[in-house]
MIRO-537162 format. One record per residue: x, y, z of N, C-alpha, C in turn. Coordinates in steps of 0.05 Angstrom, whole numbers, plus 5000, padded with zeros to 4 digits. Layout:
BEGIN
XYZXYZXYZ
...
***
This chain:
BEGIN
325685439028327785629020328485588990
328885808987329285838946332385738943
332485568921335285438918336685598897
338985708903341385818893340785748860
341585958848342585918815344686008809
345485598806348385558797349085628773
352385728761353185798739354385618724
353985558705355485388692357985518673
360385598685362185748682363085548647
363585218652364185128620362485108610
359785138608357685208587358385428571
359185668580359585988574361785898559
364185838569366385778555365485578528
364085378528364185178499361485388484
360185488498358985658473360085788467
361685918467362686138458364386088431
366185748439367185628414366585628387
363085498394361885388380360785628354
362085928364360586098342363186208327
366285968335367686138302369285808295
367485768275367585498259370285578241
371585418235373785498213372485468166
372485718177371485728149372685658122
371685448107373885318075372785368067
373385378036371885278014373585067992
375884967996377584757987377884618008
378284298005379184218029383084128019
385284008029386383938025387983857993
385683707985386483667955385383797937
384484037940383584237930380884147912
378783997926376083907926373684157942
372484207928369784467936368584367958
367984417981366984308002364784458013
365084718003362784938012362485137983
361685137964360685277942359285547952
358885667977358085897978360186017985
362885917982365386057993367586117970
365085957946367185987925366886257907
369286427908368086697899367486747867
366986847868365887057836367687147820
369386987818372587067798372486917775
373887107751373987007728376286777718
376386687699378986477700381086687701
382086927683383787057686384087127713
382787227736383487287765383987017777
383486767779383986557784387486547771
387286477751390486467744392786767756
391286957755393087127768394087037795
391487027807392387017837393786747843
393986527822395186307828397986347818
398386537799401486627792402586827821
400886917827402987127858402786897874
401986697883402686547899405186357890
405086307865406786177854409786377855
409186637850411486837841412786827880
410286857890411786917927413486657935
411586437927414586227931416986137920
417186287898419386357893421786527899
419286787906421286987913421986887955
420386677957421486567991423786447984
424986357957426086007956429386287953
428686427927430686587925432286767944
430086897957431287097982432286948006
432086648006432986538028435886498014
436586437994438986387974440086637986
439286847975441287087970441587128001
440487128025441287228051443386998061
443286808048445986608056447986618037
447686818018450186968003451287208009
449687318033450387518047449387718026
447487688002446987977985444187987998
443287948018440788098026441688038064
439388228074440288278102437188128118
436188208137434188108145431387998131
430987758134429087628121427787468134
424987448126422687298151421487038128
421686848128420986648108417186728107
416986658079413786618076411886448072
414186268057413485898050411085828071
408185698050406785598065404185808076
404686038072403786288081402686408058
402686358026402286478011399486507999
397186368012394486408011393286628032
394786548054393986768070394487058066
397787028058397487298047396087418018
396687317991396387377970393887397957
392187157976389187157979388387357981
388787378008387487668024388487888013
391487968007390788227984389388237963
389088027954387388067926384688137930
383388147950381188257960380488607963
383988567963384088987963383689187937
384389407945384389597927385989737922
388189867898389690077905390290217921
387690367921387390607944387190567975
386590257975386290178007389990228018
389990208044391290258057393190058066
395189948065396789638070399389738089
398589668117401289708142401689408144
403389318133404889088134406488938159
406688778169408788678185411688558174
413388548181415888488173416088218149
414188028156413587778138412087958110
409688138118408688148096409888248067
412288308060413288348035412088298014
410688068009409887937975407488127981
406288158003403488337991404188727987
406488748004406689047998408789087969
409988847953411188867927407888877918
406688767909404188717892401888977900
402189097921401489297925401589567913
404489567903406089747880408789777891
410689667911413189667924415389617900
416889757885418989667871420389387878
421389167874421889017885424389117891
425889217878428889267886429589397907
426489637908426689747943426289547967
424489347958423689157981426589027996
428188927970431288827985432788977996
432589397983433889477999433589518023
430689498030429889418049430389368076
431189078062431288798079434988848091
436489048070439289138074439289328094
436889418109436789618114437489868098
437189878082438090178062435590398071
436990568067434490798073432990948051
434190688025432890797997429390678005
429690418014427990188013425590268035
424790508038424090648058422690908045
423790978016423191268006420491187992
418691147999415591147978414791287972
413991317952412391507929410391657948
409091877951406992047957405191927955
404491787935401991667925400891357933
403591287949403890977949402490937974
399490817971398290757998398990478012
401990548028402390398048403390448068
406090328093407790448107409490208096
412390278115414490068108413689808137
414889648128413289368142414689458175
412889398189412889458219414989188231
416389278254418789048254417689018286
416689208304415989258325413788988324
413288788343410988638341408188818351
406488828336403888838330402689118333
405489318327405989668326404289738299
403889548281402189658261398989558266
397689458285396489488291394389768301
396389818315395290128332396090348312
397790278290398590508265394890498250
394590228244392190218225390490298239
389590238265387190418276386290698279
389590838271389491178270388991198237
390591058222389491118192386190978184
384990788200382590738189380290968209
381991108226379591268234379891548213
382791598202382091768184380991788158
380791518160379191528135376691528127
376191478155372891528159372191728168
373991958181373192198178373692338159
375392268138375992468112373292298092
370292148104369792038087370091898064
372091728065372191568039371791288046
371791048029369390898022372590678018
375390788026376290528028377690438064
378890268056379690168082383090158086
383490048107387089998124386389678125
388189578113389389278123391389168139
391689048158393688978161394588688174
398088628177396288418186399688348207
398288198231400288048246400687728249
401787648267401787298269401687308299
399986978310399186978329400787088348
402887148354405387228374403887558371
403487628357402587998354400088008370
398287778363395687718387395687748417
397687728425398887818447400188058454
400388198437401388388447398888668467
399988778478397689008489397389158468
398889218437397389458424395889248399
395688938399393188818378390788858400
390188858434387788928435386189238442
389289408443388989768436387589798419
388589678396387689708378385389648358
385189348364381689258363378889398368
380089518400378189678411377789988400
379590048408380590328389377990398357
378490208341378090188317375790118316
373789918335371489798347370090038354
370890178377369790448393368790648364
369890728344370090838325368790798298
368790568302366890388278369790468256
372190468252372590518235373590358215
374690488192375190178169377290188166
377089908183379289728181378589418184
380889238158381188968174383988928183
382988688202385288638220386588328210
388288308205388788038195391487978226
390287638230392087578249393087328236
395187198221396486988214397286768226
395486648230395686408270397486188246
400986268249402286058233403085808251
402185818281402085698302404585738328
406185828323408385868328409686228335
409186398352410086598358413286608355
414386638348417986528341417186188348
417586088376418185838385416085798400
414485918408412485908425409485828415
408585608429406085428418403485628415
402285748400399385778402398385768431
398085498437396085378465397385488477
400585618486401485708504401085998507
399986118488400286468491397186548499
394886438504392086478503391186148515
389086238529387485958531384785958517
385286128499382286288487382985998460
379385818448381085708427380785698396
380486058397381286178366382686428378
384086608356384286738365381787038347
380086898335377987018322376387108340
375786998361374087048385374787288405
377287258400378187608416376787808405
376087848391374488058369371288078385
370487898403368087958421368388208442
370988188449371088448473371688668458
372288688437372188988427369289028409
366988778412365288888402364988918366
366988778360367388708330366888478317
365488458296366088158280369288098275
368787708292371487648284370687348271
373487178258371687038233374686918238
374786598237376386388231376386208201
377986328189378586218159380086008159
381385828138382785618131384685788118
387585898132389586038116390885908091
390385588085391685538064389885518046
386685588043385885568024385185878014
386485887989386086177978383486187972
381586087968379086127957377086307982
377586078002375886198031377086478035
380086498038380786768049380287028035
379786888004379687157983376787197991
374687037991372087128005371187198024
372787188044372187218066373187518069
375587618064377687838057375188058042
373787938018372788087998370588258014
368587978032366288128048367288308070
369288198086370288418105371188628103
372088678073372389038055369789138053
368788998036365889228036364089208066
364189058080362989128123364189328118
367489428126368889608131368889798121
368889808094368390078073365890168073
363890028080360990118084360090288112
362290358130361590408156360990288171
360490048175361189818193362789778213
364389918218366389798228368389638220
370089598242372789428235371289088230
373488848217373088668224376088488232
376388328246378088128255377987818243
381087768231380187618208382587438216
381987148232384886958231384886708221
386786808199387486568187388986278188
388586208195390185928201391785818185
394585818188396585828167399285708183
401085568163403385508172406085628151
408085738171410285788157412485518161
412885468132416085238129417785218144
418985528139421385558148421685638171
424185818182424685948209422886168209
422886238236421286558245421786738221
425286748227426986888199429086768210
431286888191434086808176436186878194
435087018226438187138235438186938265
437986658256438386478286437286348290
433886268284431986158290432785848269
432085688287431685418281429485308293
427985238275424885108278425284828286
426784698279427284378291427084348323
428384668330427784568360425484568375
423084768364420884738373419384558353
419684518337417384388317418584108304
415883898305417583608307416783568270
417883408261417683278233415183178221
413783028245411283058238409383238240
409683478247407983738243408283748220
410783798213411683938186409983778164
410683558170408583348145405983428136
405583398167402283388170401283768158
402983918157402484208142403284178114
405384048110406084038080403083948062
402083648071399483528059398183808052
397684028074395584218066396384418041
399384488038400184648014398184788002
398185107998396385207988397085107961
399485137947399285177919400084887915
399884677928398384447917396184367912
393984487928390984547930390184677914
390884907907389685147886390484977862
393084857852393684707834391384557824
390684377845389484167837386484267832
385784487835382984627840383184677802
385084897796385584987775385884817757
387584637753388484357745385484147727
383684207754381284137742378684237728
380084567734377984677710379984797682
381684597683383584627651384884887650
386085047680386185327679389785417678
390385127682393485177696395384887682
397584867683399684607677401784677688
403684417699405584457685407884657682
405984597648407984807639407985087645
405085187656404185487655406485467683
406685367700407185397722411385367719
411785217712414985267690415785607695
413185677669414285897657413786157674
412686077701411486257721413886327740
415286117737417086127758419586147747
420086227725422286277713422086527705
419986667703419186907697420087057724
418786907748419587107769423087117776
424586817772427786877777427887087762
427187107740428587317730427487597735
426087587749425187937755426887967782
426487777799428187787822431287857812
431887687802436187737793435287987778
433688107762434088417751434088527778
431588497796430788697820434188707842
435488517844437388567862439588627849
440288667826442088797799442089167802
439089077808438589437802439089507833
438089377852438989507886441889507885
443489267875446489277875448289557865
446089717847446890017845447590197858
445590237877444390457890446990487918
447990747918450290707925450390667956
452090557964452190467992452190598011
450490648039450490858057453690918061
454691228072456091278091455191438119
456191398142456991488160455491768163
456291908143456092198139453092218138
452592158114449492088105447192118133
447491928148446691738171446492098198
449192198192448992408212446692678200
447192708168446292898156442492858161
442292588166438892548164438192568188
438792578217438692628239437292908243
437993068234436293288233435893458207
434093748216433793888183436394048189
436294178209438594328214440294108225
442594188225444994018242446394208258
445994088282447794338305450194318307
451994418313454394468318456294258316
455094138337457093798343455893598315
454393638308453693518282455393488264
454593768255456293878234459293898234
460093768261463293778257463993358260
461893328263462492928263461692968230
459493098219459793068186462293058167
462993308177466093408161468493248169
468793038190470192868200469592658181
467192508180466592368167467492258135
466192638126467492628103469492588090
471392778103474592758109475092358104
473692278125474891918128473091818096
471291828084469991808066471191758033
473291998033473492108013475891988003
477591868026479991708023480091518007
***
């Protein structure tokens, strides 16, 4: 009698591991470890991109200031995060498409975002919300992982209006879970269309462990059931993510399809600013053991050694940005403060009856 063929159910599982390696090209002390990861940038794009990382942690150190001065309203820290993000935009294009999540701010300012709109923003103002016609983005998605399933309708239109750029966007591992990051994967997969997907594995969903939300162990690998390339980067090294970012625009812009791109990254601070305390899920030696990795201690020391950066360049980098920041919230401090009225008048084009009589109430209390 013919003997049964057994499955080896953890074979299937550790292969599957074994095909999303975490991709560097710096390691830690910002030493070259893989030279085919090191991209094709000039010293001037090197120092740029090491000044927006430099400029974003500033503008994390500041905006955490001003929301405990009560002159800014909701804020999601970025500290620690600034390769993943600033990297990977720099890989973009004007014309590409940027649906942001609530953290991403430093990449939708550098995008072309006024900064003073970004705070009004964060005030909720409904100035911080008015974008230019021309301005290829949306305002940052607060819904977890709602701009996901936004970018899969704008990267399929972009591939049917034929054009040759793409939709970025990006969530953190907590958005990996949601039902519209794998709508949307698929969605965008089914379609071939262009888009990347950026997932920010900062390890931590608000309070919740990585290992606890998936038993899957990337979250790069989800990108097999929709049939997409998906790719595990080193989020704190800007070098890998700007390359990795750069090839997954032109797959995508070329008709390729989508790609799925997670970066491995840690944020400093809280979730955000309205409650969250990280001490209670996260012990002291994590924190350590993430600090050692510091992007912009790494890029420093990368730069540092090809005579590109000091110091002093770095001084005057960050004194440059206080002061664009204190102009940027000078100039929001203008813009005159919602009323009541306002709030009813934007509710509709017409205003019906009962509207139009809570308006003129309003006003009446307004005007006093």
């Amino acid at each position: 009698m013919a003997k049964k063929k057994t499955i080896d159910f953890q074979a299937l599982l550790d292969k599957v591991d074994t095909l999303f390696p975490t991709y560097q090209a710096l390691d830690q002390d910002g030493n070259v470890v893989d030279e085919s990861l090191v991209p094709d940038l000039s010293d001037e794009q090197l120092v740029e991109l090491m000044t927006r990382m430099v400029w974003s942690r500033v503008l994390d150190q500041r905006s955490t200031a001003l929301n405990r001065q009560g002159r800014l309203g909701f804020f999601a820290p970025t500290a620690g995060q600034e390769a993943s993000q600033l990297a990977s935009h720099f890989a973009f294009e004007k014309e590409d498409v940027l649906l942001p999540g609530y953290r991403d701010v430093p990449q939708l300012i550098k995008h072309g975002l006024p900064l003073y709109q970004a705070f009004l923003w964060s005030r909720g103002h409904v100035v911080g919300n008015e974008y230019e016609e021309d301005f290829k983005a949306l305002p940052p998605q607060i819904i977890i992982g709602a701009q996901f399933v936004q970018a899969a309708g704008v990267a399929l239109g972009l591939k049917k209006r034929g054009k040759k750029n793409v939709v970025f966007t990006y969530t953190g591992d907590g958005g990996s879970s949601q039902g519209d990051f794998y709508e949307a994967i698929n969605f965008a997969g089914a379609y071939k269309a262009n888009g990347v997907f950026y997932v920010q594995n900062n390890g931590f969903a608000i309070s919740t462990p990585r290992d606890k939300q998936t038993a899957a162990t990337t979250i790069a690998q989800k990108a097999v059931a929709a049939g997409i390339p998906g790719i595990q980067v080193d989020g704190m090294d800007p070098l890998a993510v700007y390359t990795v970012s750069k090839l997954a625009r032109e797959w995508a812009a070329n008709g390729n399809g989508p790609v799925l791109i997670e970066t491995v990254t840690y944020r400093y601070g809280a979730h955000t600013l309205s409650g969250d305390d990280p001490t209670r899920y996260r012990s002291k030696d994590l924190d350590d053991e993430w600090q050692k990795k510091d992007p912009l201690i790494r890029f420093r020391n990368y730069l540092e050694d090809k005579g590109l950066w000091s110091e002093q360049k770095e001084e005057e980098v960050m004194e440059n940005a206080k002061q664009e920041i204190k102009d940027a919230i000078a100039e929001a401090d203008k813009v005159p403060k919602q009323k009541v009225s306002g709030f009813l008048k934007n509710m509709f084009e017409k205003q019906p009856q009962n509207i139009q009589e809570q308006i003129k109430f309003y006003e009446a209390k307004e005007s006093k």
